[in-house]
Phi, psi and omega in degrees: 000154202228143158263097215294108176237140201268133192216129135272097204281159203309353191300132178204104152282138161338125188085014198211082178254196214266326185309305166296309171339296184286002157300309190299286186296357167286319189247359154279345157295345169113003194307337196274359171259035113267005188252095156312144169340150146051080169230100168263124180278130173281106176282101174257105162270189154267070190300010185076124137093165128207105195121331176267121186269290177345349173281167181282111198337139168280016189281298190310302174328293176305324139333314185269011170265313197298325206273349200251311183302311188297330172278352168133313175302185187218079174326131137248125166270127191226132172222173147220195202298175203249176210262299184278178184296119165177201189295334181215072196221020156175173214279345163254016157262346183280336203268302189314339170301305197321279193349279177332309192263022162097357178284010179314161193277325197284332179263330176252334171072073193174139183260153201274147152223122181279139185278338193250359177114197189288298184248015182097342208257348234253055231221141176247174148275105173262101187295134176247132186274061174283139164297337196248336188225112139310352167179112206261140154270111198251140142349100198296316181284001163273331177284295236260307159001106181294357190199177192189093174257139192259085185273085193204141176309084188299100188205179191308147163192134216298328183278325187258346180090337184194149131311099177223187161327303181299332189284308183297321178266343147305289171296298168334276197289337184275178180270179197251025156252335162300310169308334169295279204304332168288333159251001199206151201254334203247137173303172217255190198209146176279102187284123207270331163322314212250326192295139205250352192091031174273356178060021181270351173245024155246299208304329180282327149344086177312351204240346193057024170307346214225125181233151168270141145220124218058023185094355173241132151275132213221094165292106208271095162324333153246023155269350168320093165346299215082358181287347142103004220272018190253339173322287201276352168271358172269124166320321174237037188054025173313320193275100191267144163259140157251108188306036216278350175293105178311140163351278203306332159269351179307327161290341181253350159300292197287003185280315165281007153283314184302327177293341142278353165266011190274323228275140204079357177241040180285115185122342208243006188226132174226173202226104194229138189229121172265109174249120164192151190030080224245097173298175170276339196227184167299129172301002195279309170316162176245056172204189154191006160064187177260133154348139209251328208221137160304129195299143172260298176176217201230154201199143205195130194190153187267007171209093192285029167256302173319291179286016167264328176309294188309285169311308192316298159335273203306330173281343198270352163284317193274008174261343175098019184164132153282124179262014186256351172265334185296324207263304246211046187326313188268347175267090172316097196268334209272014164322313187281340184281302176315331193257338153312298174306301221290317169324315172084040179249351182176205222232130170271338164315106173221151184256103154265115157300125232227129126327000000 
């Protein structure tokens, strides 16, 4: 079996600008037979940042808002909080980031919703049929969405060898005890220097894990949850993670996350990836350095194994060698693709169609 992914290169003649291209591939890709009347969609994107160029223009966004509306739906652009300490690491430093980095309802015309809540904590159980998992935790508002365009930056990244689709929805979509559970085998533990005692991560700890002792807090690994919520709730940034989960299962964790945040939207979901400015890292830095690749175009498809497939192809063609094993020596990217397929979320088989 073969997938279709619809692909658009960056040329724009007068009277053809890439902002109508991307119209034009949305819908040649089907959106509008996945978005039922009043279907509220989740656009889950990345907002980048604060300091980071390299995310996807809010312009384009606004087109695939304007293309979701047009089919009936009733669009939110959604990420969730982020795992470490920074700029979108709860729902009101994340939304003031998006703003800044252009997402305002005014410029995109559609409104930000953090998918896990305040703090991260907002979280569903999704069952799932895993080798690694029976059930992952997603975002409650990704869950609870009747639909899902999937909006991602295609570019380098240390764990996975590329950022793709399958990353944006794996990594993307969970909540931030998934995200812990995609990187660390271990709870997370307290640097007793810096900890003043003050107990704001015991009254917050759902588990009764975290006790002061002498003036320090000391987390008992085994009452521990994982639900990550003392990271981003110590004042003073004391609660250290240990990143310690090898490449290779960190791809196959998030690969069975993507498959829970997928999961009730089969038939509800389409997927469009900007390989343009293809940084090394993750848009999660507040840098994004010069492109690893010569920008290709734009590429959009109803099977994201397929258009990580796709995109992946298309850069190692136009750089003439891979630069995500060049940039990433020790990261097998093509892993999340295999266990993906193996999986049953798509088809590394793919027909690309050229607009």
């Amino acid at each position: 079996m073969q997938s279709t992914v619809w692909f658009s290169d960056l040329s724009a003649p007068p009277g053809r600008s890439l902002i109508e291209k991307t119209g034009q591939l949305l819908r040649a890709a089907g959106l509008a037979g996945k978005i039922g009347p009043g279907a509220l969609t989740a656009v889950k994107l990345h907002f980048g940042e604060r300091g980071n160029v390299s995310f996807v223009r809010p312009v384009f966004v606004r087109k695939i808002v304007e293309e979701i509306a047009a089919a009936g739906g009733k669009p939110f652009l959604t990420d969730t909080n982020t795992l470490y300490v920074g700029g979108r690491s709860n729902s009101v430093d994340h939304i003031r980031t998006a703003v800044a980095n252009g997402f305002a309802f005014a410029v995109v015309d559609a409104p930000l919703l953090i998918a896990d809540g305040i703090r991260g904590e907002s979280s569903i159980s999704v069952p799932v049929e895993g080798n690694i998992y029976s059930e992952v935790a997603i975002g409650t508002e990704i869950v609870n969405a009747d639909a899902l365009v999937a909006v991602t930056h295609f570019k380098g990244h240390e764990l996975s060898g590329f950022g793709g689709t399958i990353k944006n929805l794996g990594m993307g979509c969970a909540a931030r005890s998934g995200k812990l559970a995609q990187h660390s085998t271990v709870s997370p533990t307290v640097d007793p220097a810096a900890c003043t005692g003050c107990g704001t991560c015991v009254a917050h700890c759902p588990s009764g894990a975290i006790e002061v002792i002498s003036e320090k807090a000391l987390i008992n690994p085994g009452a521990c949850i994982g639900c990550a919520d003392c990271i981003v709730v110590c004042p003073e940034h004391t609660v250290i993670i240990d990143w310690n989960e090898a490449a290779p299962m960190v791809q196959k964790k998030m690969v069975e996350h993507a498959v829970g945040a997928l999961r009730g939207k089969s038939g509800k979901s389409l997927f469009i990836s900007f390989v343009m400015q293809i940084s090394p890292y993750c848009d999660c830095y507040g840098n994004n350095d010069r492109p690893i690749a010569p920008d290709v175009g734009i590429f959009a498809s109803g099977d994201p194994v397929a258009l990580d497939q796709a995109c992946a192809d298309a850069v190692i063609r136009s750089a003439g060698r891979d630069p995500f094993r060049e940039t990433h020596p020790e990261i097998d990217w093509t892993i999340q693709l295999s266990y993906a397929e193996e999986l049953g979320l798509g088809t590394r088989n793919y027909l690309l169609e050229t607009l």
